[in-house]
N, C-alpha and C positions, 0 to 999 in steps of 0.2 A: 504493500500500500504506500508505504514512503518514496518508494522509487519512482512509481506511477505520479506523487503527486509533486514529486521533485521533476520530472520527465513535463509535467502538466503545468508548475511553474517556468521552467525554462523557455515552451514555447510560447508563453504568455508574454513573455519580457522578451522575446525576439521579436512577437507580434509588435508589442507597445514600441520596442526599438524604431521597426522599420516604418511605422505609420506616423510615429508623431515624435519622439526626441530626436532621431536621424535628421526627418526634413525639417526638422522643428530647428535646428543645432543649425543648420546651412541656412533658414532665414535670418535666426538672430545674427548670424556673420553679415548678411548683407546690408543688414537693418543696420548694423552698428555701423559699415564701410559707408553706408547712405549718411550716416548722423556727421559721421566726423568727415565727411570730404564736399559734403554737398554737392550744390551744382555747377559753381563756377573751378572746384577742380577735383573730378569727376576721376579723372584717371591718374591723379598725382600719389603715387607709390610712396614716394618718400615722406609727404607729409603723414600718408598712414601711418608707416615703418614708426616715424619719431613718435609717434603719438601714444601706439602703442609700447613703445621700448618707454615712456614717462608713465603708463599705469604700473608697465611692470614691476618699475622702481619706486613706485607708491610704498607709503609706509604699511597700509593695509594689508596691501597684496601678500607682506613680505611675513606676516603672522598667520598661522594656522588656524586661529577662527574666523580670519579676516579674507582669505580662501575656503573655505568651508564655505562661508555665506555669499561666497561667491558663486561657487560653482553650483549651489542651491537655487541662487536666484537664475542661473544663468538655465538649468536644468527646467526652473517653473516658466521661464520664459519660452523655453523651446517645447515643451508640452503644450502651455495655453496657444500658441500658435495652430501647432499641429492639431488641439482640438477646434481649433475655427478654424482648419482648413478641411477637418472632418465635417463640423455644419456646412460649411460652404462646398462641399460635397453632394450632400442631400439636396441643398438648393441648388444645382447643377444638374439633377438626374429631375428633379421638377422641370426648370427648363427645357432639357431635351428632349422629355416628354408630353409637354402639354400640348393641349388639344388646337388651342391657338384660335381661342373664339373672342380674343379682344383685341384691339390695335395695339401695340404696332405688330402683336404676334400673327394676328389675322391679315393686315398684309402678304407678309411674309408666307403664309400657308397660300392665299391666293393667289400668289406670285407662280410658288411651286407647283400649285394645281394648271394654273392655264400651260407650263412648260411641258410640265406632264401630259396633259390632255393636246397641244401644239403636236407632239411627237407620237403620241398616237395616232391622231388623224395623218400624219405623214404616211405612216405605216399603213394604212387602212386604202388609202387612196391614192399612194405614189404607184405607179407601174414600172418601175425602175429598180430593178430587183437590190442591188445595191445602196440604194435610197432608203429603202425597207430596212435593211438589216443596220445600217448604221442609225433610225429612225428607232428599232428596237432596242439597241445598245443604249441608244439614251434616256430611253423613258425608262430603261431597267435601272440605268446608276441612280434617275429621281428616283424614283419608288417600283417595288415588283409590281402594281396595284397603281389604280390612281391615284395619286400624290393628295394627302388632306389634312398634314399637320407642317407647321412652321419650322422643323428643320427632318436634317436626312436619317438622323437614329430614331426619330418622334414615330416617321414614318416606317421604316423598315420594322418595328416592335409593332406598329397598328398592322402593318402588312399582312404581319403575321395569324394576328387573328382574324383577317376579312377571307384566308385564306385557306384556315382550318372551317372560319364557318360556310366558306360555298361547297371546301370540300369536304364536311361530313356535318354538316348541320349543327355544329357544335361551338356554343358558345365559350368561350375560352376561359371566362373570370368564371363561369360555375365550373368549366371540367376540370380545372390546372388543382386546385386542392384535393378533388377524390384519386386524379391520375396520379399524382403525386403520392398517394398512400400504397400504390400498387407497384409503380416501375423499382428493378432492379436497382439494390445500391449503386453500381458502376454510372446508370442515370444521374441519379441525384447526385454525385461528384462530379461528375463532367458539369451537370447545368448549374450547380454550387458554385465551379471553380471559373465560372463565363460571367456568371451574376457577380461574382469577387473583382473581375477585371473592367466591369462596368462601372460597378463603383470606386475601383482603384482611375481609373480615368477621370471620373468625372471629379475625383479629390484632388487628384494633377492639375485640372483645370483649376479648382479653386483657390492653389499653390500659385499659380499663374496669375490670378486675379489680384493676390494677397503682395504681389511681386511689381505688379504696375502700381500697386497705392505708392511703394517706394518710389518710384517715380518722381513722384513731389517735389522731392529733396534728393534723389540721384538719376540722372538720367539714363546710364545704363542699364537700370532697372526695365528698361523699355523692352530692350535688347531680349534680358534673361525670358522675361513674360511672355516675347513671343515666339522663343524658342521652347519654351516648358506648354504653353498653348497650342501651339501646333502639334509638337507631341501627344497631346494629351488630347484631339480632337481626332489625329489618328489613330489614336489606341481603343477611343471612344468607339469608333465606326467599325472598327475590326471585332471588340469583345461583343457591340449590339451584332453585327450578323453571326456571332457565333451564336450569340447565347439566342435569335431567332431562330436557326439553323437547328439546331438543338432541341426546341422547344417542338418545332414542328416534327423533328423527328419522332420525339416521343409520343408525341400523339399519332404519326403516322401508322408505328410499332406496335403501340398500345389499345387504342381508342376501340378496336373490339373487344379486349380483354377486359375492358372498362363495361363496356353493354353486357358481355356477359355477368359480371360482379354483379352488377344494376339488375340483374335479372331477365335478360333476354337470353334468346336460345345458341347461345355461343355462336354468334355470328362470324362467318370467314372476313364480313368486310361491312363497317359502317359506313350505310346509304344517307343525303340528308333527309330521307325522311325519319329512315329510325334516329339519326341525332338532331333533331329535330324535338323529336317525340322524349327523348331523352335529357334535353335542356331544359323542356319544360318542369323535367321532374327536378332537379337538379336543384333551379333557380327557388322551384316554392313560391312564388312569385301571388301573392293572396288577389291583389292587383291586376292580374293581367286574365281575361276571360277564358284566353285558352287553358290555363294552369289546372291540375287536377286539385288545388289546392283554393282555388278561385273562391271567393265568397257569393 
């Protein structure tokens, strides 16, 4: 039991390392490089250099409680960081997924729908075989689907579900919790470790966000933010089509084994009428007239 919860502390404090005292430790360095050089000398080394060779010779520094409360403070600083770079994480996967039904979000979603729907109609009505297929390529990079949220992860995650529900009647926010009780562990770790990298992106980005406030007072903060943002909006689009990819598979795989659980007759293949029939039981829905549940 000791080893187990020595083995369970360890990777506790490699978690806590790598999320929030690591990047937490690399902002307070640039926060401090932003305080002491500001803007008008932004890349002058040697004022840094001196500036710091005069704390190190502080009389404080040079006593052992007077480092202690140093390296305390310097430890709460790079924590409190890293946990506002963890909220500002969460507010990042909001972003990228909202629905985008107010301005200036609703723009932007309208934008992507007529481009989307532009390159459809090419496709549909060009006679140029080549036309077509470069006409397809593009409406695939908007969206698989017609395009109908304000950015390209918003849309590839809606994708997902416009496209289990044509192909098997099945509403995704009632089947994803009972599928989820059923699929092989090896599932639930691959869509775990896709859901992890989503949200490790979308905290990148708000490392990013946390990096241009520096700005202010250092301008190459410019620089770092939108090289940690680009990053971090690549990494973004890569974990969303895995963890799409993913999700649809499992339902691919599963979605009969689901109808049978549910009580059908061990179907080879969900039709959308039986998930259909199946959502309705699902949802419970007292509200809606179809529902067996209906009042």
């Amino acid at each position: 039991m000791s080893a187990m919860l020595g083995e369970i502390g360890r990777r506790l404090a490699e978690r806590w390392a790598a999320l929030l005292a690591i990047p937490g430790l690399l902002y307070l360095a640039a926060a401090t490089i932003a305080v002491v050089l500001g803007q008008a000398r932004a890349l002058s080394y040697p004022l840094l250099s001196r500036r710091i060779t005069l704390w190190a010779d502080s009389p404080p520094l040079k006593s052992v409680g007077g480092t202690v409360l140093v390296v305390a403070a310097v430890l709460a600083a790079s924590v409190a960081a890293g946990l506002a770079a963890a909220a500002g994480g969460r507010f990042i996967e909001a972003l990228w997924t909202m629905p985008g039904v107010r301005p200036p979000a609703r723009w932007l979603r309208d934008w992507r729908r007529r481009r989307s729907r532009r390159q459809k109609t090419i496709a549909d009505t060009s006679i140029d075989p080549g036309a077509v297929r470069r006409a397809i390529q593009r409406a695939d990079r908007i969206c698989p689907v017609e395009a109908s949220r304000p950015t390209w992860i918003g849309d590839r995650l809606h994708a997902c579900r416009v496209r289990i529900a044509a192909a098997y009647g099945l509403d995704l926010g009632a089947t994803w919790p009972r599928l989820w009780l059923i699929v092989p562990d090896i599932v639930r770790t691959e869509i775990g470790t896709a859901r992890e990298a989503f949200s490790a992106a979308a905290r990148l980005m708000a490392w990013a966000l946390l990096y241009l406030a520096l700005s202010i007072w250092w301008w190459p903060a410019i620089i770092i933010a939108a090289i940690i943002g680009t990053t971090a909006i690549s990494k973004g689009r890569l974990a969303t089509a895995n963890l799409a990819d993913l999700i649809e598979s499992a339902v691919d795989l599963h979605a009969a084994e689901l109808a049978a659980k549910l009580g059908e007759q061990a179907p080879s293949d969900v039709s959308p009428i039986l998930g259909y029939r199946l959502t309705l039981r699902m949802r419970k829905d007292r509200w809606d007239p179809r529902s067996p549940l209906a009042d």
